[in-house]
Backbone bond lengths (Angstrom), bond angles and torsions (degrees), N, CA, C in turn:
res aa  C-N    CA-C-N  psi(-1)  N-CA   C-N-CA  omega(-1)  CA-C   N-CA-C  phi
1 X - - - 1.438 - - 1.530 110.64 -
2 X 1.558 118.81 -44.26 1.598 116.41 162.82 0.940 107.47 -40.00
3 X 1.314 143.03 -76.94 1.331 148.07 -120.84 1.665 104.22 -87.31
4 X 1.093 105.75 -30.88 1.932 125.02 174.46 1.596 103.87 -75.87
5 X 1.512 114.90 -42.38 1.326 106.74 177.84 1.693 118.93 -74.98
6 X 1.405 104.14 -38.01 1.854 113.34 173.65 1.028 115.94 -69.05
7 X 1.643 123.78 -15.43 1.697 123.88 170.09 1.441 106.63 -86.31
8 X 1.504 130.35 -40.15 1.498 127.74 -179.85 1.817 103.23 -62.77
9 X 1.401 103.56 -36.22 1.772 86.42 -172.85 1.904 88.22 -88.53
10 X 0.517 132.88 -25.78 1.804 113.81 -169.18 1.570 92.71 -65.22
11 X 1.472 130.58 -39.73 1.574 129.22 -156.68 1.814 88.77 -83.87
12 X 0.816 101.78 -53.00 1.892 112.82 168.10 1.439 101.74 -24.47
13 X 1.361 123.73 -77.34 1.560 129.29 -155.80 1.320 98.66 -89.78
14 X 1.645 132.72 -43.67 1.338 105.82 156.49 1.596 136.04 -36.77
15 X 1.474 123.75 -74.45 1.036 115.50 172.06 1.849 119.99 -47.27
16 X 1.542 112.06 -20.81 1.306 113.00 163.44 1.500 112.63 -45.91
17 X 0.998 97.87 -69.98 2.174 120.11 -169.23 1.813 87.98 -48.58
18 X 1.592 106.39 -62.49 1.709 99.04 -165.94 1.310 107.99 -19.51
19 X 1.304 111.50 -77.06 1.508 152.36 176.11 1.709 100.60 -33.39
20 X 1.295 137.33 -38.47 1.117 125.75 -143.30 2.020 80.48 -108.25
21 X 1.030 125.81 -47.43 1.248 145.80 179.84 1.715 104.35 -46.21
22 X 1.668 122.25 -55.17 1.072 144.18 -171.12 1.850 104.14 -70.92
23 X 1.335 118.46 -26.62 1.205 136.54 179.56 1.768 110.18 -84.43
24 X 1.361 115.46 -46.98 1.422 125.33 -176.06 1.497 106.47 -69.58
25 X 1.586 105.52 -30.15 1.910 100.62 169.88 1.203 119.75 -70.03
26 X 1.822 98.43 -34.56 2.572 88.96 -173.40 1.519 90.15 -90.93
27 X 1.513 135.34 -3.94 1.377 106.58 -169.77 1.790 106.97 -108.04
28 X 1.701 101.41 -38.34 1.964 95.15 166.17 1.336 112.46 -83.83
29 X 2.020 116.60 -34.53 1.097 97.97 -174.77 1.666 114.74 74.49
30 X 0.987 118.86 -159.06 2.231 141.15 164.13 1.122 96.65 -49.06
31 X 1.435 118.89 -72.34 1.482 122.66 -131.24 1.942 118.53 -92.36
32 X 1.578 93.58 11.13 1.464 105.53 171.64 1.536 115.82 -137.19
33 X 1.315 135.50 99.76 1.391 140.78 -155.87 1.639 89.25 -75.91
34 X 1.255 119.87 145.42 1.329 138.90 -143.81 2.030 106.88 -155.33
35 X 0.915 111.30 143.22 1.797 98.47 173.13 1.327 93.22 -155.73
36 X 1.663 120.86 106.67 1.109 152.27 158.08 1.870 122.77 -81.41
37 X 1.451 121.99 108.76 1.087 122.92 -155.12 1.505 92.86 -94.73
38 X 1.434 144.32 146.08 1.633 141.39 148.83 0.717 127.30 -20.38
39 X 1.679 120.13 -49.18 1.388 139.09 -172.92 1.432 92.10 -146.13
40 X 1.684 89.95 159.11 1.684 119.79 -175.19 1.825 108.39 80.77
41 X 1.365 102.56 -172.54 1.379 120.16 -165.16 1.329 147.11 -96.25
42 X 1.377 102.05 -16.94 1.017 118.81 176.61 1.671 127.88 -115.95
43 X 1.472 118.14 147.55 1.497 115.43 171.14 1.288 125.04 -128.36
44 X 1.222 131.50 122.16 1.222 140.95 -169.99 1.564 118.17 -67.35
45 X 0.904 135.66 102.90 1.775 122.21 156.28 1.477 120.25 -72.08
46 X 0.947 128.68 149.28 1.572 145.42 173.28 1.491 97.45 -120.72
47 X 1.381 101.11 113.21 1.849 132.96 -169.14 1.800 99.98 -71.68
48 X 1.259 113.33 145.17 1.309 93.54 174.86 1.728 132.79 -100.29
49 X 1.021 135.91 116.20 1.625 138.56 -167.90 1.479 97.95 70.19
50 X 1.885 84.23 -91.69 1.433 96.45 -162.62 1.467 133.77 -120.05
51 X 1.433 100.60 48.72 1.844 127.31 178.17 1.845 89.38 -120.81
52 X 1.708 89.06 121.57 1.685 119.87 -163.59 1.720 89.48 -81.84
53 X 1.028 150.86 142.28 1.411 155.63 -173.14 1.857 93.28 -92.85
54 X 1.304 120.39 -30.39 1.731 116.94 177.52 1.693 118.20 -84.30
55 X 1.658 109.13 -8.43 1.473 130.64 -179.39 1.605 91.38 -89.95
56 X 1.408 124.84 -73.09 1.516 144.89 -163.28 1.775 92.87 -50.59
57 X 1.437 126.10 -39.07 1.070 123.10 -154.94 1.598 101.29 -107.40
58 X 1.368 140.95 -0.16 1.311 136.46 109.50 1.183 135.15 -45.99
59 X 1.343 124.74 -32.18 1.191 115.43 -173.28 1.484 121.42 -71.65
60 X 1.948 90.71 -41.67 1.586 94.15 176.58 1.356 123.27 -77.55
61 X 1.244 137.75 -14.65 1.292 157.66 179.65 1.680 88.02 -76.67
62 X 1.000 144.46 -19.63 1.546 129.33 154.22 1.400 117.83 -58.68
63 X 1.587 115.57 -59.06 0.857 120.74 -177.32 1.544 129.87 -94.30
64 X 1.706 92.07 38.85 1.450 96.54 179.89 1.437 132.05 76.77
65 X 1.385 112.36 13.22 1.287 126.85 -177.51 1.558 103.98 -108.65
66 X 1.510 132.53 119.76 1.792 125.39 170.59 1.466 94.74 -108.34
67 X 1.233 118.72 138.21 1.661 166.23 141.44 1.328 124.38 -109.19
68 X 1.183 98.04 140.80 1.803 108.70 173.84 1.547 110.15 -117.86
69 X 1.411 98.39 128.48 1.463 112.35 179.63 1.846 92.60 -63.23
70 X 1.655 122.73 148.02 1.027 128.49 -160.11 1.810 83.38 -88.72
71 X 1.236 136.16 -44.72 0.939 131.36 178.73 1.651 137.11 -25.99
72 X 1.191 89.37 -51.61 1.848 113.03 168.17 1.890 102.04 -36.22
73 X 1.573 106.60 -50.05 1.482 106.09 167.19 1.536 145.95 -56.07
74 X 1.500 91.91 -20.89 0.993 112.11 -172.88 1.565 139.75 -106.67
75 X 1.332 129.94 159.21 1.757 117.72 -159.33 2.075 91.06 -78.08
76 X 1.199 112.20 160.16 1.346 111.09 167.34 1.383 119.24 -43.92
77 X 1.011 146.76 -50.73 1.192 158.17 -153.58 1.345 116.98 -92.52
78 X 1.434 125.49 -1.27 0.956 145.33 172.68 2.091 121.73 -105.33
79 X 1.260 98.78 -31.00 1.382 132.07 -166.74 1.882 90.93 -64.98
80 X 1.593 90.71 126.37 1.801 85.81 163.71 1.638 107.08 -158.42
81 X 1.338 114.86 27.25 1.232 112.97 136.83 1.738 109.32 90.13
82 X 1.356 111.68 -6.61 1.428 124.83 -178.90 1.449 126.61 -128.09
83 X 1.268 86.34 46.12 1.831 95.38 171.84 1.410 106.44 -159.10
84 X 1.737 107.31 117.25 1.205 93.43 143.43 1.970 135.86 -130.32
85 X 1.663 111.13 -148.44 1.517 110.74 -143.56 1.412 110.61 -118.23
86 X 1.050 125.02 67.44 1.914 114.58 -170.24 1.717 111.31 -69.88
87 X 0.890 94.88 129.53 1.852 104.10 168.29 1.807 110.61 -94.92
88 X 1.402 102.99 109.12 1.863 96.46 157.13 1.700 118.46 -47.95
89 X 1.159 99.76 -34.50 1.869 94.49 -158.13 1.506 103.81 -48.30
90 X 1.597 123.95 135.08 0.908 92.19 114.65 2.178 66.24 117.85
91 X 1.628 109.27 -15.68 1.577 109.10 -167.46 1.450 88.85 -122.84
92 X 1.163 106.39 150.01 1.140 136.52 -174.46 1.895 103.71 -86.47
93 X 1.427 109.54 143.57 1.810 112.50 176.67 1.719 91.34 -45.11
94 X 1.018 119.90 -70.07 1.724 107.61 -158.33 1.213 115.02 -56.62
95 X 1.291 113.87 -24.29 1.869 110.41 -170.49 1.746 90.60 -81.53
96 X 0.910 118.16 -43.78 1.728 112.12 178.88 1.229 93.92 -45.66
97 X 1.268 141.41 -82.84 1.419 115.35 -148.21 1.575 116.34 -83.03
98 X 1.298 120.44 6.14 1.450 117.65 -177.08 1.739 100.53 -112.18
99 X 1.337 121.63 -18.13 1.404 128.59 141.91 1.725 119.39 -48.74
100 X 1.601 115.94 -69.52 1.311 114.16 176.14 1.826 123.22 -42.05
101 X 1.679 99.17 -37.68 1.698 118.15 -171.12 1.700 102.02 -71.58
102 X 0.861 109.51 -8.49 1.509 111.04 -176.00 1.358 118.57 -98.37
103 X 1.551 92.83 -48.18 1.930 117.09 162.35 1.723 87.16 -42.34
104 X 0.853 75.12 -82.51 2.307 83.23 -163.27 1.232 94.88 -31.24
105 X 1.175 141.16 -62.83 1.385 143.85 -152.25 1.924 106.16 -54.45
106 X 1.617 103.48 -63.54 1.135 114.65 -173.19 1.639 109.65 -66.67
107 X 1.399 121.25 -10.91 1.318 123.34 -163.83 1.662 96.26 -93.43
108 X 1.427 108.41 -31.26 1.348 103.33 169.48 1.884 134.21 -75.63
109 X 1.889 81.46 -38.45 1.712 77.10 168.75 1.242 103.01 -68.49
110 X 1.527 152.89 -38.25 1.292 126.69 -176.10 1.387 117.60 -71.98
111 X 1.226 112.84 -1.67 1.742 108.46 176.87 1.668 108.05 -91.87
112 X 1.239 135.30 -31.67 0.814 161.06 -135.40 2.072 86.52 -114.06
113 X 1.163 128.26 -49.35 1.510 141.53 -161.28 1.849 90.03 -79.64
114 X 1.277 113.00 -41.63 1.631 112.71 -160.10 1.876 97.19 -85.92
115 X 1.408 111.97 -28.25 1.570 105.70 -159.07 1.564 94.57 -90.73
């Protein structure tokens, strides 16, 4: 019965990621560096110049969006403030891409606010 249940969620979050991966190309596209793993849950963005990953990650947490600054992971000395951490678990196919469209959105008014 394990082994039937750990194959339905692995095929689960795979086709999750497919899907979540297939979304990060029509919605960042080029102009937002992105790191999509095969397997597992999470995807990284790389912020651009000068959008703060602890600014970006207030903003959306207003509007109902949670991200983790990649930093939180990391030793001080390593930490630079421009990356953050989306988790599938737990979102539904539509909220992924109307989650990501918002990411983009807010990533631009703050690019757009600093230049």
């Amino acid at each position: 019965m394990y082994r039937r249940h750990a194959t339905r969620i692995r095929d689960h979050y795979r086709e999750k990621m497919r899907y979540a991966i297939e979304v990060c190309a029509c919605v960042f596209g080029s102009g937002i560096q992105y790191t999509c793993p095969s397997s597992g849950v999470f995807i990284t963005l790389q912020l651009p110049q000068y959008v703060k990953a602890s600014v970006l990650q207030d903003r959306l947490k207003q509007k109902g969006i949670s991200v983790t600054n990649v930093d939180q992971h990391l030793l001080p000395e390593n930490q630079r403030n421009d990356r953050i951490r989306l988790c599938i678990i737990g979102v539904e196919q539509p909220q992924i891409e109307a989650g990501f469209i918002v990411i983009e959105e807010e990533i631009r008014r703050l690019e757009r606010r600093v230049r």
